[in-house]
C-alpha positions in Angstrom: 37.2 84.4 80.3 38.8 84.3 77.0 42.1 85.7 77.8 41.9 83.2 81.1 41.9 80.4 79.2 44.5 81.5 76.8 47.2 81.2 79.9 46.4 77.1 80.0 49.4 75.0 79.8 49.2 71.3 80.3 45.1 71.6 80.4 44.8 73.1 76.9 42.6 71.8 74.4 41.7 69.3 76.9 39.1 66.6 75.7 35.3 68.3 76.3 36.1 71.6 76.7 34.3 72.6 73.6 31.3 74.6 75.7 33.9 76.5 77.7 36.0 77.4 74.8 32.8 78.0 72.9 31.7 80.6 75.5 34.6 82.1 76.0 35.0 83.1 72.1 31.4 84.3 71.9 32.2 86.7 75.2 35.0 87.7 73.4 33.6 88.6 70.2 30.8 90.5 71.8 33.1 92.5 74.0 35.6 93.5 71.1 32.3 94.4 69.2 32.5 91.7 66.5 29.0 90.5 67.4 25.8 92.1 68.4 23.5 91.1 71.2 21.4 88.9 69.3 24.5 86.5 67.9 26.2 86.7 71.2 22.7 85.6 73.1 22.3 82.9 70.3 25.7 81.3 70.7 25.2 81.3 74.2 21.9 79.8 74.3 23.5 76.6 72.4 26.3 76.2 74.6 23.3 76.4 77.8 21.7 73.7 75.8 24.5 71.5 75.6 25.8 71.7 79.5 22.1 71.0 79.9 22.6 67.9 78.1 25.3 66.9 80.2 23.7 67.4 83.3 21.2 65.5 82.4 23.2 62.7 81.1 25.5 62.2 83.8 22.5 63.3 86.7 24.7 67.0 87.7 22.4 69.6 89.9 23.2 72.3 92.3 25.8 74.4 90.0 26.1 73.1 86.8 28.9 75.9 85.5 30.8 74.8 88.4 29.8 70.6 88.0 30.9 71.2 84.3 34.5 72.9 85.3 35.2 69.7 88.0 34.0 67.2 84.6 36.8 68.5 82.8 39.5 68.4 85.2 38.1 64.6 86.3 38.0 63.8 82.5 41.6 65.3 81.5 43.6 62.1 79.9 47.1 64.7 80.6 50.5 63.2 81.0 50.3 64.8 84.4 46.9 63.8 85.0 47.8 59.7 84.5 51.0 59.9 86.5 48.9 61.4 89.3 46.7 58.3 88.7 49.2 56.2 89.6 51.6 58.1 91.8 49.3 60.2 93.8 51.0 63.8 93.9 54.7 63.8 93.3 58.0 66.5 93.4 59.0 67.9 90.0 58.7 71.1 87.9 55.6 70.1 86.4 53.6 70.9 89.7 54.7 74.9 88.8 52.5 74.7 85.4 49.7 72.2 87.0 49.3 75.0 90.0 49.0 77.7 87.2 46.7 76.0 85.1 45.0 74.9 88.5 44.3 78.8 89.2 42.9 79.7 86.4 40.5 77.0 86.9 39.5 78.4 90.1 39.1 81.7 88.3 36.6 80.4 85.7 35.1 78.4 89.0 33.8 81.5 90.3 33.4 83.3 87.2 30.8 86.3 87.8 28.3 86.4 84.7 26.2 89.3 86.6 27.4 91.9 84.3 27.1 90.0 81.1 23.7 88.9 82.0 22.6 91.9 83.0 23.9 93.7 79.8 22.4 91.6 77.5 19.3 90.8 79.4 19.6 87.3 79.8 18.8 85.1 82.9 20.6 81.9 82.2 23.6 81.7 84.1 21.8 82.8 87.4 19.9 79.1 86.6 22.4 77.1 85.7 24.6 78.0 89.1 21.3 77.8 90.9 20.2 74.6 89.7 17.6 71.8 90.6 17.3 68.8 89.0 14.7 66.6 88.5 14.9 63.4 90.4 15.9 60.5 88.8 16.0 56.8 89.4 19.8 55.6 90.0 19.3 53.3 86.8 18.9 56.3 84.9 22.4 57.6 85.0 25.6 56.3 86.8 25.0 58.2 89.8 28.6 57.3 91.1 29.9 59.7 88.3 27.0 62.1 89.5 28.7 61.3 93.3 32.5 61.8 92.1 32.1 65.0 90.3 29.7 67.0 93.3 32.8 65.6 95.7 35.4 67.2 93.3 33.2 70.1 93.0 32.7 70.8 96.6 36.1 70.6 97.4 37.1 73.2 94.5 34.3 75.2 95.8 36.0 75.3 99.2 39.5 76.3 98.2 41.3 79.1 98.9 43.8 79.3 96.1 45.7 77.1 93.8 47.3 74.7 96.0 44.0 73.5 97.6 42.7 73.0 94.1 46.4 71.0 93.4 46.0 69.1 96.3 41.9 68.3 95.6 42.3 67.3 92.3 45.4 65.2 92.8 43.9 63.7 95.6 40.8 63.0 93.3 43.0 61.1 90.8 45.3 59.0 93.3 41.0 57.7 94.5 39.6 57.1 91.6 41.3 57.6 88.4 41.5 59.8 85.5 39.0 60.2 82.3 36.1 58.1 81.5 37.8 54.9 83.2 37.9 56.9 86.7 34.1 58.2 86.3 32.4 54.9 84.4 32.0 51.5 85.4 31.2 49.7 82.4 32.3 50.7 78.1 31.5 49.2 75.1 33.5 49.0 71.6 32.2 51.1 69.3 34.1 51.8 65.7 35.3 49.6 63.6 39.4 48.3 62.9 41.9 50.4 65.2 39.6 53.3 64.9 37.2 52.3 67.3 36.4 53.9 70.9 35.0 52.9 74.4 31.9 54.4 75.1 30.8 54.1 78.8 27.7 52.6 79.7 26.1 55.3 81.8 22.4 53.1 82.6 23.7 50.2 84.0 21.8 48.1 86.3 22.3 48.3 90.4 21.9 44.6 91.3 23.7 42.7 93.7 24.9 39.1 93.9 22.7 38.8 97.7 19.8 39.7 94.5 19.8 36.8 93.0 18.9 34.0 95.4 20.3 30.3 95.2 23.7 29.8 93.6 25.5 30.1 96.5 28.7 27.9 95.4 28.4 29.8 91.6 28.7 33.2 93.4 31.0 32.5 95.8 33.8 30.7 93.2 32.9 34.0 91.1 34.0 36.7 93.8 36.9 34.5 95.0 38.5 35.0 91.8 37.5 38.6 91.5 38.6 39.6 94.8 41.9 37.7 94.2 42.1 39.7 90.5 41.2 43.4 92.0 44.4 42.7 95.0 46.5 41.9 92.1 46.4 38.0 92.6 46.7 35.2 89.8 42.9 34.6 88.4 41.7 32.5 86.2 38.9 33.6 82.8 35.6 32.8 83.9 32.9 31.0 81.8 29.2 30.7 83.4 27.4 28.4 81.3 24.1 26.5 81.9 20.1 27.0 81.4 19.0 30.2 80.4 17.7 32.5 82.5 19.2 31.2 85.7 21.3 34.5 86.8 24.6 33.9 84.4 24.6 37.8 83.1 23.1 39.0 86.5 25.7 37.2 88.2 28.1 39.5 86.0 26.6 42.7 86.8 26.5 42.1 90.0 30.4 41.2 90.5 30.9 45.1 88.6 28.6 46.6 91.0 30.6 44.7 94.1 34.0 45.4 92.8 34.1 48.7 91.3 35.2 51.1 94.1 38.6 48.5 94.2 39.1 49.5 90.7 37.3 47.1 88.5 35.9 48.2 85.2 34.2 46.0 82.4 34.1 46.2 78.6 31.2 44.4 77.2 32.4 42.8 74.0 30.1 41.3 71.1 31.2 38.3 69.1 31.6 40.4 65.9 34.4 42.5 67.4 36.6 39.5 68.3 39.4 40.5 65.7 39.9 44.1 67.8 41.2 42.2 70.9 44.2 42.8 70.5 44.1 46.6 70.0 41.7 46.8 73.0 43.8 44.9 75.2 47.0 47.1 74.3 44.6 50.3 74.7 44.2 49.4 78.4 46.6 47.4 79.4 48.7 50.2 81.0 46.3 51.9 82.6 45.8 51.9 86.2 42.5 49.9 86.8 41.2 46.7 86.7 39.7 45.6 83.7 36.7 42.5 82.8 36.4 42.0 78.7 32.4 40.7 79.2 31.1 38.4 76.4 27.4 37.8 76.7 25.8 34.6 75.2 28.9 33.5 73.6 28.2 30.4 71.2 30.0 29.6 67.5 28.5 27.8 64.6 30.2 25.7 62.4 30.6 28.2 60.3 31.8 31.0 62.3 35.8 31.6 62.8 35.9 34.6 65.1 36.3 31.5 68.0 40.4 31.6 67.0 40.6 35.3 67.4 39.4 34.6 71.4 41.4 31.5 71.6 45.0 33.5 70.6 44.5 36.6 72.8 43.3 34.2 76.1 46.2 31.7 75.5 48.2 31.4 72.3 49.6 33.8 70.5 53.0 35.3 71.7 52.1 38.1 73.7 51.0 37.2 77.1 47.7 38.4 78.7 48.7 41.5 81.0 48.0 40.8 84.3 45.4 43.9 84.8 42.8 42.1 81.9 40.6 39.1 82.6 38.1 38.0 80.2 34.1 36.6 81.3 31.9 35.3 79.2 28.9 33.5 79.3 26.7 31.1 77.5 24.1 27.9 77.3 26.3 25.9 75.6 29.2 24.2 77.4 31.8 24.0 74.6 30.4 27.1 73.1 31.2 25.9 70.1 28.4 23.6 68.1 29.4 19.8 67.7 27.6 17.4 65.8 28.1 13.3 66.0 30.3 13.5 62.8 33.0 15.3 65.0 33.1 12.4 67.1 34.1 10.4 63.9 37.0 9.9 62.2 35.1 7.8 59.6 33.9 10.9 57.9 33.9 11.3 54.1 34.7 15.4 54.6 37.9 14.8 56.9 40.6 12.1 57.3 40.6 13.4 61.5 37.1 14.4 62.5 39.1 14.2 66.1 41.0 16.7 65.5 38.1 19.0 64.8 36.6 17.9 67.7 39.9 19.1 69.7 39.8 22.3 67.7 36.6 23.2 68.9 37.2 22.2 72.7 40.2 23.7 73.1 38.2 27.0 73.5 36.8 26.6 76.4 39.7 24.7 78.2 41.1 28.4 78.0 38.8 29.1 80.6 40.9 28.1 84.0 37.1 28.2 85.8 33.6 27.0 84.4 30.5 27.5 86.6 27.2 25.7 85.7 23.9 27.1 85.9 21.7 25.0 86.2 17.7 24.9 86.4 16.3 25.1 89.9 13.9 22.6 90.6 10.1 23.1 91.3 10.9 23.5 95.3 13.8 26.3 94.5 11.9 27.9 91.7 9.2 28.3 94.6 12.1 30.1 96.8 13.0 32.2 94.3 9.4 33.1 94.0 9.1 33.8 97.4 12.6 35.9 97.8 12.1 38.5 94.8 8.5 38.5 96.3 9.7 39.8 100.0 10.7 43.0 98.3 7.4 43.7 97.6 5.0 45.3 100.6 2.1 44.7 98.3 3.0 41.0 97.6 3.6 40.3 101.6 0.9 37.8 103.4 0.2 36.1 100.1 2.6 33.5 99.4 0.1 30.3 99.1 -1.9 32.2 96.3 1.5 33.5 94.7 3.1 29.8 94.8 -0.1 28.7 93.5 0.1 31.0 89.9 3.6 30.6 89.7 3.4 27.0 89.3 0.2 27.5 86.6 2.7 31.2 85.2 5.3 28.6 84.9 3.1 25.5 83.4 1.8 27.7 81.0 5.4 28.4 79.2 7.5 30.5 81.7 9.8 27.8 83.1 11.8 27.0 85.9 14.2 29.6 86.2 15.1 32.8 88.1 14.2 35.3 85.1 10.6 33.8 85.0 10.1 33.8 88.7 11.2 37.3 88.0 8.8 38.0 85.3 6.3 36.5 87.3 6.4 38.7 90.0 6.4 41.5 87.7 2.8 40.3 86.3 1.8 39.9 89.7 2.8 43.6 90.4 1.3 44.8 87.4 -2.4 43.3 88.5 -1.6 44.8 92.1 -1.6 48.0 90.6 
């Protein structure tokens, strides 16, 4: 394995390959007699541990040495891999060092650790390619990365030699991308300054916009302008503001969920992080995917300046917004920014143009080209909503007059109108069911 993986060229020291490299050294030192059994059954045992991890993470069964091997080569950020992204396959010399990297990789694909379990009595291997995973609700992991890889596997698993595995994995990238933007639908910022990375969410929620009921005007503007961003349209920013809990993040999560097979990924963004925009936007802006900057519950106080850092990278400051970036945000206020009567003054002791202050401020969220309300429903929709998250429920069927009745004393009693306590009530009404 060792001297196989010393032949890479373009898929060296490729991000994540730490447990294969790992393994491969402690092979090595045990067969050029630099380590005894006991080290070489140690090291190994760590390196189980972490691929064990993995699977778990990202939801991998069946053969988890050969799931691992597919990871890497969906994960590999290469100059090759990226201009397969957006080229598909293509004519040049590189293919020559691609096809030999690509058989080596079907070498370690069917890598026989028979021997080397049998000589240091181990069992390990024979689990890991024979593997069964616990089930797992889909909210647990993003089972669409689970999906990807087994589909990348399977077709490795089927090749014959090095062009089937050049055609598979180029094919692979053409579908759906390269590294964690091909295998994730949703990142968030961690790090702080220029250092900072995208972590992908890997738990988020499967809802869909036919979930949340009502809101049919608010949904439909929403995946207009979606649909018209992901086939490379003009789009406008998006702010969904209104009552809370009426569907406004949901609505969001949804749109993800809808859009991501045409390419649409999303970055949630938190209001402290505003002044790394910029070096977001020019980390992503080339690549070959569509991309939401999310802001949850956005809303400034008085006091609070990281408004101007959003206001220059939406519209403002000399570089324009690329065309593959559109930023969503919601909120409960509708100028996100807080305005007291003395803005509306120019009589004030503090400032010879309260006016202008008051422009200041509202010139944020005119850099929104569309704003959706959410509003409260009113007793009779609240009731509907009741009723529609209800019809999911078997146990809850035949019982709407008794669950309309506690919803209006669950709602009375502090919940509210609103989808998320209809929601909340349902789940109390579940909970006594059980």
């Amino acid at each position: 394995m060792y001297h196989k993986i010393a032949r890479l060229i373009i898929y060296k020291d490729i991000a994540g390959a730490e447990i294969l490299n790992e393994l491969a050294g402690c092979i090595h030192a045990y067969e050029q007699k630099k380590a005894d059994q006991s080290q070489t059954i140690e090291r190994i045992y760590v390196q189980v541990h972490k691929l064990l991890d993995l699977a778990t993470a990202y939801g991998f069964d069946e053969n988890l040495w050969q799931a691992y091997l597919a990871y890497l080569l969906a994960m590999a950020e290469t100059p090759f891999s990226l201009l397969c992204e957006k080229n598909g396959a293509s004519d040049g010399s590189v293919n020559v060092l691609a096809k030999n990297d690509f058989g080596i990789f079907r070498e370690l694909f069917f890598y026989d650790f028979s021997e080397l379990e049998k000589e240091l009595s181990i069992a390990c291997f024979s689990v890991l390619t024979d593997y069964r995973s616990i089930p797992k609700k889909a909210q647990h992991f993003n089972k669409s990365v689970a999906d990807k890889i087994k589909e990348l596997q399977h077709a490795l698993a089927a090749s014959k030699d090095a062009e089937d595995v050049f055609a598979a994995v180029t094919g692979f990238y053409k579908k759906y991308g390269v590294g964690q933007f091909g295998l994730n639908k949703a990142f968030r910022l961690v790090g702080e300054g220029e250092d900072f990375s995208l972590q992908p969410i890997t738990n988020t929620e499967i809802v869909r916009l036919s979930d949340i009921i009502g809101y049919d005007m608010q949904k439909k503007t929403l995946v207009e302008n979606t649909k018209a961003f992901v086939e490379g349209k003009k789009a406008n920013n998006v702010l969904l503001y209104g009552d809370s809990g009426t569907g406004k993040s949901t609505s969001i999560k949804a749109i993800l969920n809808e859009f991501y097979d045409d390419g649409l990924r999303m970055i949630e963004i938190y209001k402290h992080q505003f002044h790394q925009l910029s070096a977001l936007i020019s980390k992503i802006k080339n690549r070959n995917y569509r991309f939401v900057i999310y802001m949850d519950d956005l809303s400034f106080e008085e006091f609070e300046i990281e408004y101007k850092y959003l206001k220059a990278v939406i519209e403002g400051g000399l570089e324009i917004r690329p065309e593959n970036i559109l930023i969503y945000a919601t909120s409960n206020r509708r100028h996100l920014i807080r305005e007291t009567w003395s803005d509306r003054s120019d009589m004030s002791k503090d400032e010879l143009h309260r006016s202008d202050t008051m422009q200041e401020k509202l010139s944020l969220v005119a850099r929104f080209g569309i704003t959706v309300n959410y509003s409260a429903p009113d007793k009779r929709e609240f009731e509907r909503i009741v009723k529609g998250i209800a019809a999911k429920y078997p146990e809850l069927k035949g019982k709407e007059e008794m669950l309309l009745a506690q919803a209006n004393i669950w709602e009375l009693r502090g919940g509210g109108l609103s989808g998320r306590s209809a929601q909340q009530f349902i789940h109390y009404m579940l909970g006594r069911e059980g």
